[in-house]
N, C-alpha and C positions, 0 to 999 in steps of 0.2 A: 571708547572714543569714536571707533569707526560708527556704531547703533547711533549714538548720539547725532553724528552727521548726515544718516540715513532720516531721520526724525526729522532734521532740518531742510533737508533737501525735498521730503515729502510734503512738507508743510506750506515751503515756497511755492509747488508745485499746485495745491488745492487751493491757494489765495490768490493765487497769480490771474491776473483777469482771463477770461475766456474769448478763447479768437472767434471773431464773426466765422457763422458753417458758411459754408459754399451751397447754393441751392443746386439743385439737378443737370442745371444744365453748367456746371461751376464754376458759377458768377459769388461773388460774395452779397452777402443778403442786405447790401445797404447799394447794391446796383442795379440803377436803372435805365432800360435803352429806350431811347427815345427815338422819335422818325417823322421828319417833315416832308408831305407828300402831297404836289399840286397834280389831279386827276385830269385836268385838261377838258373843258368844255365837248372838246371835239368840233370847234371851228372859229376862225377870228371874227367876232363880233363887231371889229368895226365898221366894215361897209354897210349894216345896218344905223350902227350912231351914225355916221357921216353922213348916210342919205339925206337932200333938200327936199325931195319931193317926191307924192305920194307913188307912182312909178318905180321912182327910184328906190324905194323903201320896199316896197313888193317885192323885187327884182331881188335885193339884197337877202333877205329872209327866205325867199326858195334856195337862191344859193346857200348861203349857211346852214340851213335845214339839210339839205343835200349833202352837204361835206360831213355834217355831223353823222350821219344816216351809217356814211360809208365809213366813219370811223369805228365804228364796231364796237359800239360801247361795252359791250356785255362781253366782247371776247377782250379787249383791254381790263374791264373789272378783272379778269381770272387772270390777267399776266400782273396786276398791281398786287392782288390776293396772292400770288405764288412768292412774289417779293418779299411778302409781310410774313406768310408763313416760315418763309427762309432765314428770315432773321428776326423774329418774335419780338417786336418793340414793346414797351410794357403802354406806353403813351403815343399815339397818331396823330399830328395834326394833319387838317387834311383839308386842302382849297380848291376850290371848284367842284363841288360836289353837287353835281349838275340835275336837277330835274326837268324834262324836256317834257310839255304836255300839248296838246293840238284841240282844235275844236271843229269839223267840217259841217256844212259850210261854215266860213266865217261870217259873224256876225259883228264886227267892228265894235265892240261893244269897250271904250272908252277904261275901263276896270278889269284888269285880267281876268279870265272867265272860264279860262277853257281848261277840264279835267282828266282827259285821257291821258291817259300816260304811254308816251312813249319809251322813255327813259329813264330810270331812276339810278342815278351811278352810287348814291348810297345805298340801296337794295341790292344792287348786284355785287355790289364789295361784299356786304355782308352775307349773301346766299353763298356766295366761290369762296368766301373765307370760312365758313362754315362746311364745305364740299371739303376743304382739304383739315378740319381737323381743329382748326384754328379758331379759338372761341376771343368774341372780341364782343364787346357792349359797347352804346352810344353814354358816352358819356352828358356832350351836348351838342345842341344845334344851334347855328344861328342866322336866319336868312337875312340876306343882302339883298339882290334886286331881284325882282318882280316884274316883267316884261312882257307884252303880248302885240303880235303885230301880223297882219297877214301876207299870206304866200303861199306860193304851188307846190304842192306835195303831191306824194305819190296816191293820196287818197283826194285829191282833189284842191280847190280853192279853200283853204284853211287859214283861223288863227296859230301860228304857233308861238305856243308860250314856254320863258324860258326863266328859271327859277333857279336863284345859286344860293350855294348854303356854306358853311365853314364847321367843321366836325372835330372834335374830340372822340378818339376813340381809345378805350384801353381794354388792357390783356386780361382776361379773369383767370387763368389757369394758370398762373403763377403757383407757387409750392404753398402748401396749409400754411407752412411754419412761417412765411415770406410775403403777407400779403401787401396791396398799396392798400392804402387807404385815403379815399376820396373825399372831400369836402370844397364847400365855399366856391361853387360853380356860378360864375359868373360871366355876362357876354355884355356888350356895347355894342352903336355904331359910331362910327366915328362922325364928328362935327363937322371936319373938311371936308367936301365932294366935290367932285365934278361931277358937271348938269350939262346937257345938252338940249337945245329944242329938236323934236320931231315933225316931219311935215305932216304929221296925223296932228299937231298944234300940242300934242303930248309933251312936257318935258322929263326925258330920260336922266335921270340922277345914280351915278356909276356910287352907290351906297357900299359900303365897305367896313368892315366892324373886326371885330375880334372875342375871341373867348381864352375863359381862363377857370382853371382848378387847383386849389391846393392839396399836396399828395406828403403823404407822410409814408416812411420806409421805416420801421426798424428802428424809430426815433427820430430819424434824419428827414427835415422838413423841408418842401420847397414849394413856388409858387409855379405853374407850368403852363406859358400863354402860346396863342397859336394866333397868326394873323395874314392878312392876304394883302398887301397894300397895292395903291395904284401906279401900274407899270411906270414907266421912268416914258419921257415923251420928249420931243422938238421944241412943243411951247413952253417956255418957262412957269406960265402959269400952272401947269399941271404938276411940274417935277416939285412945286412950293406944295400943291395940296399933298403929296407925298409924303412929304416933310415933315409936314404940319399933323400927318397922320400918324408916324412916328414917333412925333412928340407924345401929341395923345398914350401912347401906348405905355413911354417911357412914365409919363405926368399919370397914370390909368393904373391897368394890373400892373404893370412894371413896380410900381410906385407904394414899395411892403419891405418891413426889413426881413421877411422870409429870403432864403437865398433863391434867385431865378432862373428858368430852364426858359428861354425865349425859340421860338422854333418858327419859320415863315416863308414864305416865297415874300420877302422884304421889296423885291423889285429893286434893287439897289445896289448898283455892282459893288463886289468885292473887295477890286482893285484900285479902288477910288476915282474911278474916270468917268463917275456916274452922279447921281445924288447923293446929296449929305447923311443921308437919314443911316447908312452902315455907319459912319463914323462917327453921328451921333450917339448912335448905341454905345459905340466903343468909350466914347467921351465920359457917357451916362458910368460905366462901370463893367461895360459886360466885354468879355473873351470872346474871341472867336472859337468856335471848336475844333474846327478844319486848322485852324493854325497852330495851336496846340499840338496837334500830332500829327498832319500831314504839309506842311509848310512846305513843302517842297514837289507836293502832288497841287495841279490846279484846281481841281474837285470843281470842272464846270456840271454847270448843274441846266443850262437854257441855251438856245432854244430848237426841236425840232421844228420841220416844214409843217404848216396848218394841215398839209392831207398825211402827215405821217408815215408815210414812203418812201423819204429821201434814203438811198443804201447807207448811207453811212452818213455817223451822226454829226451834226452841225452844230453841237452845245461848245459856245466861245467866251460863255461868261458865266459867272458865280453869283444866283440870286438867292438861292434856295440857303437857308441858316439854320444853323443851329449854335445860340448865344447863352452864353451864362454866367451869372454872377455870382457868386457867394461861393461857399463850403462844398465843393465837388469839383472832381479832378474826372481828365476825360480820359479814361483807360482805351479805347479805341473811336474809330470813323472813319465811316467812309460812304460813298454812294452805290446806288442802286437805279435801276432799269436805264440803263446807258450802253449795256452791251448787245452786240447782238445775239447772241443766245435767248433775250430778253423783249425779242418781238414778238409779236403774235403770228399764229400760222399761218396769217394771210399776211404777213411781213411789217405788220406796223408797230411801231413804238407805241411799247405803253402810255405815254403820254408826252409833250411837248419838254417836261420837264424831269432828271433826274430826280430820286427823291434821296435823304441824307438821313445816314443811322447814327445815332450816337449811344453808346456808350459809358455814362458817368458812375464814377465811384463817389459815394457823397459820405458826409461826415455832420456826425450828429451834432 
């Protein structure tokens, strides 16, 4: 009788399903961390859209050149790459991924034109993330605006041209046995803009788009969009194109019965004291992440001072997201480069905006 029960008990034991491994760093093989991270231009751009006149407009674009200059682009890539190495996201969205290029003299030439490069904030993520270890591939690109306008530089009366992009990045060195697998990359811009006229007779169009890839885990499917929308503003008319840009997203990649991993500087506070477009989301289907499991931490996420020196941080509102609908539970979250530990050695914040890790256990 006892043989008999050993039999049974062996049996149950070989048929019994098999528990998902834990990969290396022991995560279970159907988790995946994700991380929404705005780079920060390196200087407020508006006193160049506001400029009326072409004075004014020169004046504007040395100053912002200048502020950018002294943000230290390159020593920022290595405190946002220390970030990333530190908690290994397998997926990065990533907004304002700034390419800054000049042309001296300027030659006012109507078509941005000018090729030097001063700046390239996706090059230097990638070199500092690569310095420390961290292997990461572009998954996609997708450029937004395209701008060139002159001013005084340190090499003289120059165009300087200023080129924004939105980045999917993800992790290659995951476990053999544990890979993602990448398909169905896809980008937009969106339909809603804001346009502004320039006293160069240029109209400036604040172009704004989004991308998206679907990633499969271990059977466990989802769709994963990353998006930068337009700040939240005074006039009404701007906080609608926000809205409207939201939509899009929701009506867009959002719009798949795969389960979704939504990740963004939304522009859209948290709290509700802001635009619609967070509680659309919500409306739409999706969780919040931060609420899920820190509901009682504020997890502000914006904004630092434009020259990044303030001692201590000024972040008073929650823009930056991490949304999700379908089949995955969020086993942790929390933010990153908000502390000061997390400045660079010449004291500046990584970037204007915290950036948010998550966590998700998914289900096939």
């Amino acid at each position: 009788m006892a043989q008999a029960r050993l039999v049974s008990l062996l049996l149950l034991l070989v048929l019994a399903p098999t528990p998902a491994l834990a990969g290396p760093d022991g995560r279970n093989d159907r988790a995946v961390t994700v991380m929404t991270r705005n780079l920060y231009f390196g200087a407020d751009l508006t006193p160049a859209i506001t400029a009326r006149t072409v004075p004014e407009l020169i004046g504007a674009v040395s100053h912002i050149f200048g502020v950018v200059q002294a943000s230290n682009i390159p020593a920022r890539a290595e405190a946002i790459a220390a970030e990333v190495a530190a908690v290994g996201p397998d997926l990065v969205g990533v907004q304002e991924v700034v390419l800054w290029r000049s042309q001296c003299p300027s030659d006012f030439a109507p078509v941005p034109n000018a090729v030097f490069v001063e700046f390239d904030y996706l090059q230097s993520l990638l070199d500092a993330l690569t310095a420390r270890g961290a292997a990461y591939e572009v998954v996609a690109v997708h450029e937004t605006n395209d701008l060139e306008a002159p001013g005084f530089t340190t090499r003289g009366f120059c165009d300087v041209r200023f080129t924004d992009r939105e980045v999917i990045l993800a992790r290659v060195d995951r476990a053999h046995n544990d890979p993602l697998v990448l398909t169905n990359v896809q980008d937009g811009t969106f339909v809603a803009q804001v346009s502004f006229d320039l006293p160069t007779g240029a109209t400036y169009t604040q172009r704004r788009g989004w991308l998206s890839v679907d990633v499969e885990a271990r059977g466990a499917q989802f769709r994963f969009v990353t998006t930068h929308l337009e700040p939240e503003s005074l006039v009404a008319e701007v906080n609608a194109v926000q809205e409207a840009q939201g939509a899009e997203v929701l009506a867009g990649p959002a719009n798949t019965t795969l389960p979704v991993v939504y990740v963004c500087d939304c522009n859209s506070r948290a709290d509700g004291t802001g635009t619609a477009t967070y509680a659309d989301a919500l409306a739409a289907g999706f969780a919040d992440a931060w609420l899920e499991r820190e509901r009682h931490d504020p997890g502000l996420t914006c904004c630092q001072a434009e020259d990044l020196r303030n001692p201590v941080s000024l972040f008073d509102q929650r823009i930056d997201l991490v949304l999700v609908r379908g089949r995955a539970h969020v086993r942790q979250i929390q933010t990153v480069g908000g502390a000061q530990e997390d400045r660079t050695p010449d004291g500046l914040w990584p970037s204007d905006h915290a950036g948010v890790v998550a966590t998700l256990q998914l289900q096939p």
